[in-house]
MIDREN-385388 format. One record per residue (C-alpha): residue in one letter; residue number from 1; x, y, z. Coordinates in steps of 0.5 Angstrom, whole numbers. Layout:
BEGIN
 r   k     u     v     w
 a NUM     X     Y     Z
...
//
This chain:
BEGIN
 r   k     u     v     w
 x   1     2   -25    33
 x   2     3   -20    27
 x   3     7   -20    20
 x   4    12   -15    19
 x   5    10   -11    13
 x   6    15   -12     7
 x   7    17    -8     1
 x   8    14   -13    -4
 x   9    14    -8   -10
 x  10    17     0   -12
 x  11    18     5   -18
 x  12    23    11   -19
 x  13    22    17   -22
 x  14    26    22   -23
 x  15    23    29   -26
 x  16    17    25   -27
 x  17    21    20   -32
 x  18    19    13   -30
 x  19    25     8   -28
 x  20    20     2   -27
 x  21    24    -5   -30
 x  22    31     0   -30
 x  23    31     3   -22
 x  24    33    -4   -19
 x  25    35    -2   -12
 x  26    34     5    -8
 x  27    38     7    -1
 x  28    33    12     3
 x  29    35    17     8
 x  30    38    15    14
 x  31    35    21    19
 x  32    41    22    24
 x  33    40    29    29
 x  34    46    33    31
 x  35    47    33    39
 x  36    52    35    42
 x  37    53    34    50
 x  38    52    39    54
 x  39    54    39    63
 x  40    55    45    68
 x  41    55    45    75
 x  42    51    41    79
 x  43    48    36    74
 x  44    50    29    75
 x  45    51    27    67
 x  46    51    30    61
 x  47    44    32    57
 x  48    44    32    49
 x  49    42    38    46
 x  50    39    39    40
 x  51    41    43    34
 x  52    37    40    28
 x  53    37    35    23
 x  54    44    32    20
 x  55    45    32    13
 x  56    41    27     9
 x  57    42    24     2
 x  58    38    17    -2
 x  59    43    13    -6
 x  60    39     9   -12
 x  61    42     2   -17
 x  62    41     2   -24
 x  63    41    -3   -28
 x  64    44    -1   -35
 x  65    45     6   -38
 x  66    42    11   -36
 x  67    43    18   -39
 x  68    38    22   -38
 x  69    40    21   -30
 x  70    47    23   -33
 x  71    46    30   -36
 x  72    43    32   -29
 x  73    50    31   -26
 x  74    54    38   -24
 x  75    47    42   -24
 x  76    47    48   -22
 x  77    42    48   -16
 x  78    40    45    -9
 x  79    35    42   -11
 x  80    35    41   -18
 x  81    32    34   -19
 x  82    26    31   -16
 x  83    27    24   -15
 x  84    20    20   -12
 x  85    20    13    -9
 x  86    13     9    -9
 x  87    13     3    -5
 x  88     9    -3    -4
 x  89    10    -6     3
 x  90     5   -12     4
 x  91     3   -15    11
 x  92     3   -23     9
 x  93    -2   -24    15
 x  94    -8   -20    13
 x  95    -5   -18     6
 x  96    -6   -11     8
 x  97    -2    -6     3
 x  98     0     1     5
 x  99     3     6    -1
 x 100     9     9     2
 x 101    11    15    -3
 x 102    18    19    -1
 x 103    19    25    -5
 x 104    27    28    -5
 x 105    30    34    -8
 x 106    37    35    -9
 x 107    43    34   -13
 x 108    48    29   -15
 x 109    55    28   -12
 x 110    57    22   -15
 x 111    56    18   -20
 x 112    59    10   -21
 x 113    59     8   -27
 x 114    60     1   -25
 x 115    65    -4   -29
 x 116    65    -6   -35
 x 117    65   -13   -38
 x 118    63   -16   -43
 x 119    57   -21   -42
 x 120    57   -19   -35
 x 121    50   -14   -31
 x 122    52    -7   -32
 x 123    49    -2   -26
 x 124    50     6   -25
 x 125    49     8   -17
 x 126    48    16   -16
 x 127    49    19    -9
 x 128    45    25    -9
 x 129    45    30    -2
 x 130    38    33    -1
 x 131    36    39     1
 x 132    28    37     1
 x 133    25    30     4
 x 134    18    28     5
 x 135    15    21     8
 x 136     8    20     6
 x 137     5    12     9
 x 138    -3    11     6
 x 139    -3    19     5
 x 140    -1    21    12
 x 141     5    26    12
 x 142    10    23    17
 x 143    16    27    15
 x 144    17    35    12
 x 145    24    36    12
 x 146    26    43     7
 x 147    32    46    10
 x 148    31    52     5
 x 149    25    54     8
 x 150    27    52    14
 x 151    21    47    15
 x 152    21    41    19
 x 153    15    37    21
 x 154    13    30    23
 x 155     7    27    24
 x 156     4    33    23
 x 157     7    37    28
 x 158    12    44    26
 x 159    18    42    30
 x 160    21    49    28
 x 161    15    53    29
 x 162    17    57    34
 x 163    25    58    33
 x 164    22    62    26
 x 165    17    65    30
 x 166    22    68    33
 x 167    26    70    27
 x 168    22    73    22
 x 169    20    68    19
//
């Protein structure tokens, strides 16, 4: 019988700058795909149809002040910041430890400066929707989302491959 691998240790980068003893928690995207139920005539139940990939956004918990974050608030592109998890998930039955690394692009929505006490932890939270995410575990791409571009790989596979072949793309 196995272990689970647990997130033993991350870092955060934004823009290459590094958020290591500042970043202190990191939501990574939920992926949820857009379905909408279709039936006609002689079907004896509805089929899901798929339209593509729902919107995807990482949330992420500073301890303190963080101001080079703050001046990206408001910008003006899609994908303006850069954000790179880099995680280590360990195995406690073979101590095995596998390098899990997402790389997002985006912008910020929100950002929640938290409440301010005096002798109390402060924390910001920032809420960026992403227009770009990738999943890498030990070096293999797991996930290639770039809704710009128009690509969606996963393990290894082009998803839209054909939908843009027949668009021009």
């Amino acid at each position: 019988m196995g272990m689970p691998s647990k997130l033993k240790d991350f870092n955060l980068f934004e823009d290459g700058f590094n958020y290591s003893g500042q970043a202190t928690e990191v939501t990574l995207p939920k992926l949820s795909r857009k379905m909408e139920e279709y039936r006609a005539g002689g079907m004896s139940g509805p089929v899901s149809v798929d339209f593509g990939q729902e919107a995807m956004q990482l949330e992420w918990t500073a301890g303190g002040l963080v101001k080079e974050s703050l001046k990206k608030y408001a910008a003006a592109t899609h994908g303006a910041v850069q954000l790179r998890f880099a995680g280590a998930y360990q195995s406690d039955d073979d101590a095995r430890v596998q390098a899990v690394e997402v790389v997002v692009r985006g912008r910020y929505k929100e950002v929640d400066m938290g409440t301010a006490k005096v002798a109390d932890d402060t924390t910001q939270k920032f809420t960026m929707p992403l227009s770009a995410y990738k999943l890498t575990i030990d070096g293999e791409v797991i996930f290639d989302f770039d809704f710009m571009n128009g690509i969606e790989i996963v393990a290894g596979e082009d998803r839209r491959a054909a939908i843009n072949k027949a668009i021009g793309l």
